[in-house]
C-alpha positions as CSV (number, residue, x, y, z in Angstrom):
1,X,-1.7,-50.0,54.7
2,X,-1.8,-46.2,56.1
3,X,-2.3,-43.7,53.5
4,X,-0.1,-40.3,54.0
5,X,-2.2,-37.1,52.3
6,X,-0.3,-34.7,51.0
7,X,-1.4,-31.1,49.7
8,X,-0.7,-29.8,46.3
9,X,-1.5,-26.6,44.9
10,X,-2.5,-26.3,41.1
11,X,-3.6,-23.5,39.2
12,X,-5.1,-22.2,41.9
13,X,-6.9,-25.5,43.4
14,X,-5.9,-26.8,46.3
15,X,-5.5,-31.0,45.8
16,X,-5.4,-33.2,48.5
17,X,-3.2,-36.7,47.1
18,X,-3.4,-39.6,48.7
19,X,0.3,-42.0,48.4
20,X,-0.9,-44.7,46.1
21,X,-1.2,-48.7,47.3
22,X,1.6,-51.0,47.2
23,X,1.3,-54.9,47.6
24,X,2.5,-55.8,50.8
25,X,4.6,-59.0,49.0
26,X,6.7,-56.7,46.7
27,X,7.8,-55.3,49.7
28,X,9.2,-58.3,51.4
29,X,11.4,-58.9,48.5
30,X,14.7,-58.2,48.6
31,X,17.9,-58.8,46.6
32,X,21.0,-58.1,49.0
33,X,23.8,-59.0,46.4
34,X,22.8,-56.0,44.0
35,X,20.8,-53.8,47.0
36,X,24.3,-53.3,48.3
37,X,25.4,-52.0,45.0
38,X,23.6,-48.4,46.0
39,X,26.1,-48.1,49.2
40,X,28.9,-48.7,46.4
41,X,27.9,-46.1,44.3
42,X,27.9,-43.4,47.3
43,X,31.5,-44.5,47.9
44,X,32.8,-43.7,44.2
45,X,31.0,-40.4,44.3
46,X,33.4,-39.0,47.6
47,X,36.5,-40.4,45.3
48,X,37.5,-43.9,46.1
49,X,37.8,-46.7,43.9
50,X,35.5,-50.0,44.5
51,X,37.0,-53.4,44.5
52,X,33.3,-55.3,43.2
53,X,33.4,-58.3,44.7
54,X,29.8,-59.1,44.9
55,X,28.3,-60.2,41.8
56,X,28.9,-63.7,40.6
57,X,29.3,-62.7,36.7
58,X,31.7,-64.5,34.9
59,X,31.6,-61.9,32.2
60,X,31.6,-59.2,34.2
61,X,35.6,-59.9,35.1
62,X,36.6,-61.2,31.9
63,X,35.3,-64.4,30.3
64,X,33.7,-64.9,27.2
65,X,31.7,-67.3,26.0
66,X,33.5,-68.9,22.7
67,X,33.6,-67.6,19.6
68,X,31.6,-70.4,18.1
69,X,28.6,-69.6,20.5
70,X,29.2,-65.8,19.4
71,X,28.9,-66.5,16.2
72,X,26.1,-68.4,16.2
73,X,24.3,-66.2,18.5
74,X,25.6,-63.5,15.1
75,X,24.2,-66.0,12.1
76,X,20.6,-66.7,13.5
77,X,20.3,-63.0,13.5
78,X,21.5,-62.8,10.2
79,X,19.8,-65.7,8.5
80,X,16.4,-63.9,10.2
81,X,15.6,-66.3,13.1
82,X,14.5,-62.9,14.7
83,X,10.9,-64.0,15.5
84,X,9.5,-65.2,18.6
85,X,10.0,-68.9,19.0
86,X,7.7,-71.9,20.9
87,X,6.7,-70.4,24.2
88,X,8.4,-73.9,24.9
89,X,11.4,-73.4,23.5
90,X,13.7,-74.7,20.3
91,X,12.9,-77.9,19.8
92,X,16.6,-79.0,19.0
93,X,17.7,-77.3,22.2
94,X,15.3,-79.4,24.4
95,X,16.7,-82.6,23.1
96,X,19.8,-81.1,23.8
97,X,19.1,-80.6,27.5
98,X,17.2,-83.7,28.2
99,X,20.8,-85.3,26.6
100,X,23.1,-83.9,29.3
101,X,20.6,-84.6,31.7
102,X,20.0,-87.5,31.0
103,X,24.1,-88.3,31.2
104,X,23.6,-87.1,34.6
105,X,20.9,-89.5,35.7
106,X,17.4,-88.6,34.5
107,X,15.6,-90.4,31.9
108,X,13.6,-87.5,30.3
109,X,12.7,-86.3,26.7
110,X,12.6,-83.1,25.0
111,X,8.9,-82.8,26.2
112,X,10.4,-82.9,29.8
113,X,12.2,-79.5,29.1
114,X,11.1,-76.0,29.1
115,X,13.2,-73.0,28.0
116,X,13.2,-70.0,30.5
117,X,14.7,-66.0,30.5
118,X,17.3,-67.4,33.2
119,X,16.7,-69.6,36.3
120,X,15.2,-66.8,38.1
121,X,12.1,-66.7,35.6
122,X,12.1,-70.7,35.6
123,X,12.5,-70.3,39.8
124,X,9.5,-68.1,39.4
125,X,7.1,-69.7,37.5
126,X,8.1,-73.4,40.0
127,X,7.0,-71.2,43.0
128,X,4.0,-69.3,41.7
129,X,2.4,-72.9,40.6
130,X,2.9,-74.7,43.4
131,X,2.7,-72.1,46.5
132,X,-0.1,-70.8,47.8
133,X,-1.0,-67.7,50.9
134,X,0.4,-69.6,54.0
135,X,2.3,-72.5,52.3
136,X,5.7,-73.3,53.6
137,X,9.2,-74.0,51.5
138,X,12.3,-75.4,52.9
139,X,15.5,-73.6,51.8
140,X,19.1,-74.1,53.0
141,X,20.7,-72.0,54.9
142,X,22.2,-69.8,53.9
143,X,20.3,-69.6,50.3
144,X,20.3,-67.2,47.1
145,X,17.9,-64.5,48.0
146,X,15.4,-64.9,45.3
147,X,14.7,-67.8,46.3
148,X,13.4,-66.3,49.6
149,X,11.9,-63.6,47.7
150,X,9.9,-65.7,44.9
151,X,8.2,-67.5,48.0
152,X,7.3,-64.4,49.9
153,X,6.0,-62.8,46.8
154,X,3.5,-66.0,45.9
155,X,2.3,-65.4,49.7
156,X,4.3,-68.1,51.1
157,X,6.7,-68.6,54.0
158,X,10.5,-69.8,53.5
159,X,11.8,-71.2,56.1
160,X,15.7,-72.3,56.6
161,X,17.0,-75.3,57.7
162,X,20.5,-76.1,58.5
163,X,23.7,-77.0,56.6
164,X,27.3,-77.8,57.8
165,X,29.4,-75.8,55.7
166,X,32.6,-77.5,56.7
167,X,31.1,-81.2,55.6
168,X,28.9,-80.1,53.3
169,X,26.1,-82.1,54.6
170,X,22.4,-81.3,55.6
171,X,20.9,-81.2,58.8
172,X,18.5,-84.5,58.3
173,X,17.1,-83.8,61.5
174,X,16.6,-80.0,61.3
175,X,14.6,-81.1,57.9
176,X,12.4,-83.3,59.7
177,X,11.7,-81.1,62.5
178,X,11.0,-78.4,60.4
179,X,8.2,-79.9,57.9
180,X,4.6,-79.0,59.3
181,X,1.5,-79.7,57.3
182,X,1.4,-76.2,55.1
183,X,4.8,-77.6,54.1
184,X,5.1,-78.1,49.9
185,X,8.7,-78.1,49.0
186,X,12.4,-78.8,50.0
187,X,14.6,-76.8,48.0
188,X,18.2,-77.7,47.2
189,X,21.1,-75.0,45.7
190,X,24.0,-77.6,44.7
191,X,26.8,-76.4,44.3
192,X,25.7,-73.7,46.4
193,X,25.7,-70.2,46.1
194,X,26.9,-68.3,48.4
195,X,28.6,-71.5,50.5
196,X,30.3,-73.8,47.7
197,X,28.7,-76.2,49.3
198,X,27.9,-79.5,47.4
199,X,25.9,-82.7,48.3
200,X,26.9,-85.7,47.9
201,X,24.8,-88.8,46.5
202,X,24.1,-89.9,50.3
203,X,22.5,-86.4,51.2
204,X,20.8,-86.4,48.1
205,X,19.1,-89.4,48.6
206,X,18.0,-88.9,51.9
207,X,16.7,-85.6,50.7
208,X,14.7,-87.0,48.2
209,X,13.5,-89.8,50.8
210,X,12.3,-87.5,53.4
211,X,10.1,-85.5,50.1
212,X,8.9,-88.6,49.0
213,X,7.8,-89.1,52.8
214,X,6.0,-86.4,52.8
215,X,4.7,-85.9,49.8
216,X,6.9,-82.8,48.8
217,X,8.4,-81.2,45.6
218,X,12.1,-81.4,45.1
219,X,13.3,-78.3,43.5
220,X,17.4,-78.7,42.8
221,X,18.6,-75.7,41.4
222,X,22.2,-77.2,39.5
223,X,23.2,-74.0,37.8
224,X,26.9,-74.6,39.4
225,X,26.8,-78.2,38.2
226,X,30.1,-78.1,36.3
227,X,31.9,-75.7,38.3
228,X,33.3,-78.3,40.8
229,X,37.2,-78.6,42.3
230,X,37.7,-81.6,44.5
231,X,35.5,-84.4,43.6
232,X,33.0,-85.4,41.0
233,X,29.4,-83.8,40.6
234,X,26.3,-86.2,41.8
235,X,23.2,-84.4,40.3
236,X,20.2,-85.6,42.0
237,X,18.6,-87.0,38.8
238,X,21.3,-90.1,40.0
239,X,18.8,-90.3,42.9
240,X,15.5,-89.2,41.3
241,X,13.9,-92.4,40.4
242,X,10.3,-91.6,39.8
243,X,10.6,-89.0,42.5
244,X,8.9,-86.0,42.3
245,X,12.1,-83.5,41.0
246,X,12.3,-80.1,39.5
247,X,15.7,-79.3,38.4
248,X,16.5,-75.5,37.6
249,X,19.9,-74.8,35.5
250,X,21.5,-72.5,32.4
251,X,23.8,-71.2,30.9
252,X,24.9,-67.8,32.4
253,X,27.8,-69.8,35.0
254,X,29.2,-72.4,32.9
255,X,28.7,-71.6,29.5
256,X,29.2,-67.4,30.4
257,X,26.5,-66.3,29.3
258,X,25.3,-64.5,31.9
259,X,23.7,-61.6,30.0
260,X,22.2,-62.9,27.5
261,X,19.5,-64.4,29.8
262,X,19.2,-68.4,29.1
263,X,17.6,-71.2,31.6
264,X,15.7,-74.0,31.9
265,X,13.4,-76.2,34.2
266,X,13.5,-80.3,34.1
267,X,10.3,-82.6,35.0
268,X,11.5,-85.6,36.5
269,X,8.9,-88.2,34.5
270,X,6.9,-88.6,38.1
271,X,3.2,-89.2,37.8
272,X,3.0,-86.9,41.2
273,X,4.3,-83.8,38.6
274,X,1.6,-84.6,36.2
275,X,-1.1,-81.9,36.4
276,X,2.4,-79.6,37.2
277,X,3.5,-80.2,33.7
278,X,0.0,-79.8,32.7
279,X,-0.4,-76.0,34.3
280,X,2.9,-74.8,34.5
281,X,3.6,-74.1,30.6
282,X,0.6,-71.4,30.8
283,X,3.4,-69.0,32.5
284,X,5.4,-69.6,29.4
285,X,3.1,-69.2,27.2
286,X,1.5,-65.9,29.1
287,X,5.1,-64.1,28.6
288,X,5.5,-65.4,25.2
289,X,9.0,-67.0,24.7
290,X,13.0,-66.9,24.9
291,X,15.1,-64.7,22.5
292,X,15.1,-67.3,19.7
293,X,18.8,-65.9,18.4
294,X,20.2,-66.8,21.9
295,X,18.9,-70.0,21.8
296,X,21.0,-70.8,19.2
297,X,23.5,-69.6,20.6
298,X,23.1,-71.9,23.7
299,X,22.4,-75.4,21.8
300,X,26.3,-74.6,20.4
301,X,27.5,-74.2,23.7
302,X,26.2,-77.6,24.3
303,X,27.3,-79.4,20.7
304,X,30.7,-77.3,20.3
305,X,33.6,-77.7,22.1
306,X,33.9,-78.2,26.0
307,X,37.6,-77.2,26.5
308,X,36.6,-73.6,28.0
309,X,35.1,-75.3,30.8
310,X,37.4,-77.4,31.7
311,X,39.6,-74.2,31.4
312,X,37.8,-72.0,33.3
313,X,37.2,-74.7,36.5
314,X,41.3,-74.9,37.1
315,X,41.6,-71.0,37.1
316,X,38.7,-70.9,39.7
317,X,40.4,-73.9,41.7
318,X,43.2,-71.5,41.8
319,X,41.6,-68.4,42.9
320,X,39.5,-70.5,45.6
321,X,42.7,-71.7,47.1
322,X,44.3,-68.4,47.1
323,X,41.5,-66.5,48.7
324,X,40.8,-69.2,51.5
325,X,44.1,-69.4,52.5
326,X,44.6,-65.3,52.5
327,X,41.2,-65.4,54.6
328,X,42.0,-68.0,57.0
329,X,45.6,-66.3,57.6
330,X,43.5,-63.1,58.9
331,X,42.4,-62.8,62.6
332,X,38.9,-62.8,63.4
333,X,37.7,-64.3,60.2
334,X,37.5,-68.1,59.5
335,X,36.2,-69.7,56.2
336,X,35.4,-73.3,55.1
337,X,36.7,-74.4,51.6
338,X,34.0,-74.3,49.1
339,X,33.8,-77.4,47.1
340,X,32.0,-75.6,44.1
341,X,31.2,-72.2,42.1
342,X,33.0,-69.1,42.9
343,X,32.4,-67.5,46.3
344,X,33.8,-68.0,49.6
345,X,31.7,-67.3,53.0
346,X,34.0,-66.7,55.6
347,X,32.3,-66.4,59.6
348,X,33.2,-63.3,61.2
349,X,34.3,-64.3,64.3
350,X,35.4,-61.1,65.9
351,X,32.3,-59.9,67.7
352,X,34.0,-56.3,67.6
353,X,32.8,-55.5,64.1
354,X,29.2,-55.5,65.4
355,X,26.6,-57.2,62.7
356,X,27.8,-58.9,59.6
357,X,26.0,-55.7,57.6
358,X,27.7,-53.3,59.4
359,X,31.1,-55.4,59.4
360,X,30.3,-54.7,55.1
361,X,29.4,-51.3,55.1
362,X,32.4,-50.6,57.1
363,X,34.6,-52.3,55.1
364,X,33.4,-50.5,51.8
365,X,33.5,-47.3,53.2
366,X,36.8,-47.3,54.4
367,X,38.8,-50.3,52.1
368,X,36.8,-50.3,49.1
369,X,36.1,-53.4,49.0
370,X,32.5,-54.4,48.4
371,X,31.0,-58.0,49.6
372,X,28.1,-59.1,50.5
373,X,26.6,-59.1,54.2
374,X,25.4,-62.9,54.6
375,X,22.2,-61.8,56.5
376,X,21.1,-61.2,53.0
377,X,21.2,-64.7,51.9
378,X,18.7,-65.6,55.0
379,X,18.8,-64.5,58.8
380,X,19.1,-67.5,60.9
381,X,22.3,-69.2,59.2
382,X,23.7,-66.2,57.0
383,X,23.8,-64.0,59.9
384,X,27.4,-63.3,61.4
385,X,29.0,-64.2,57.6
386,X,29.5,-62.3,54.4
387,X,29.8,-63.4,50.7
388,X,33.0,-62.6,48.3
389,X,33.4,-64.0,44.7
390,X,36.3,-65.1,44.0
391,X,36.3,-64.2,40.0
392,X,38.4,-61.0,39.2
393,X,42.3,-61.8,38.4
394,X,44.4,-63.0,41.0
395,X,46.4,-59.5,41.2
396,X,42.8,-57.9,42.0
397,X,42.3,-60.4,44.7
398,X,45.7,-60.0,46.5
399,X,44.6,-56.3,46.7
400,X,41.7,-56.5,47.9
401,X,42.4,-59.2,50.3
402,X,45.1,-57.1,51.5
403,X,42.4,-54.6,52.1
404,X,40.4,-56.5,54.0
405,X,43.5,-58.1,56.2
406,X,44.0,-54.4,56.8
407,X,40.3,-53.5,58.0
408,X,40.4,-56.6,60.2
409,X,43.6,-56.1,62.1
């Protein structure tokens, strides 16, 4: 890396300083859904108010979680549960997990479980055990940028493979032709975020096949697993067998509680994730643990009462329909109905806006209305798309989508 000197003088002396080293991986990363945020912020400063449509926060746009997982968030603090807790996480909250997982197809136990600051810290410490400089991940396209970001930080190389967003089906053949010998995991976003999209048993399976062919790791991130409008969820532990799976989920889309920082990874009982399981929990252990207090908090969101969910699901349903049909009604755009969590990803088929970022940055600077350009969620199938979330009340999302029929026309 070049250095660029630069002169100082001090007290007389004339200091030559040199710009200090940065690691060539940090630079690679990048995080396009809150890097737009900064192009935002110049917008409000000249006067004009932002429609944020970019962030998928729950909370941000007005759920809560319950009051029974407030409060007990409220009594562990008070009854002292302050302290730090198993770098491994509550025990009771483990069992917990490997329950609902199990209900979904695994057959794991508590020792199967491990209690991260989010998915993105469990995400992290998957990819920083298993990939090495010059190692190879598959990732849909188009994918959540850390996931991208997390393998070029580790030294690896992510590379895309194909999904049909109208069908919500893989490319099995893209897979295949894609998977080279420095090849050493297929990962798997379902429900998908930023696409909706959502595999069914049949992809899943011959996801898992083609891993087990080649002797890959499956890493299924589910966060999105409940958030689901027109049929019923297939996790991949219904296809696991002794497979060798990692599933990533939490509680900040569900449950809302998005802030308070609350995942988890699952070990599929596979002999092949053995010396994983063995190695792995060093990570947790190096960064100590989870907020204890929260922890509580999630184990009631799992033994209380489910009705918010259930709640929650038919007002997205109704905001998903609402926003598709607005967005197919508008010339040059066209966007396939997501099956699952809370964005749309409509194609930008007008040429005229030029690039998908520019067709953004455009559209913020003169409607207001900040998305996401889907370049940022990978090159080669986000390109030519951007990202919306489809969370805010329904009045807030006839105005902006009246914005953005504007800007288009």
């Amino acid at each position: 890396m070049q250095r660029v000197q630069t002169s100082k003088i001090l007290t007389g002396v004339n200091i030559c300083l040199d710009t200090l080293k940065v690691s060539k991986k940090v630079v690679g990363v990048e995080y396009a859904i809150r890097d737009i945020v900064l192009a935002a912020r110049k917008v409000e400063q000249k006067g004009m108010q932002v429609d944020y449509l970019n962030i998928g926060d729950p909370v941000q746009f007005g759920f809560q979680p319950p009051e029974n997982v407030k409060q007990a968030l409220i009594d562990a603090i008070n009854r002292g549960d302050n302290f730090y807790s198993t770098s491994e996480g509550l025990l009771e909250l483990r069992q917990e997990i490997a329950k609902k997982e199990n209900a979904k197809g695994l057959s794991i136990g508590a020792d199967e479980i491990l209690i991260t600051n989010g998915v993105s810290e469990g995400l992290d410490m998957v990819i920083s055990s298993i990939v090495e400089e010059g190692d190879e991940v598959l990732l849909p396209g188009p994918y959540y940028p850390p996931y991208a970001s997390y393998v070029r930080l580790h030294g690896g190389i992510p590379v895309e493979f194909a999904v049909d967003l109208n069908n919500s089906t893989p490319d099995i053949d893209d897979i295949k032709s894609k998977i080279t010998s420095k090849t050493v995991a297929i990962c798997l976003i379902s429900p998908n975020n930023p696409t909706g999209v959502v595999f069914n048993e049949k992809a899943l399976k011959e996801l898992v096949e083609i891993a087990n062919q080649h002797n890959l790791y499956i890493i299924c991130d589910e966060i999105y697993d409940q958030i689901i409008f027109d049929e019923k969820f297939v996790g991949i532990g219904k296809v696991a067998g002794d497979s060798p799976v990692i599933i990533l989920n939490g509680f900040s889309k569900v449950h809302l509680m998005s802030g308070w920082r609350i995942g988890y990874i699952a070990f599929n009982q596979s002999p092949q994730l053995d010396e994983l399981r063995e190695h792995l929990p060093k990570l947790a252990r190096v960064r100590i643990a989870t907020s204890l207090p929260v922890q509580y908090a999630a184990l009631e969101s799992l033994r209380g009462p489910q009705d918010y969910i259930s709640d929650f699901v038919s007002e997205m349903k109704k905001h998903r329909d609402f926003v598709v049909k607005r967005l197919n009604e508008m010339p040059g755009l066209s966007c396939p109905t997501p099956k699952g969590a809370f964005y749309a990803f409509p194609k930008i088929e007008d040429k005229k806006f030029g690039t998908d970022k520019e067709f953004v940055t455009k559209l913020l600077e003169q409607k207001g209305v900040l998305t996401v350009h889907g370049s940022g969620f990978g090159e080669q199938y986000g390109s030519g798309h951007f990202r919306l979330v489809y969370l805010p009340d329904l009045k807030i999302l006839d105005s902006a989508m009246n914005k953005i029929q504007k800007f288009v026309s």
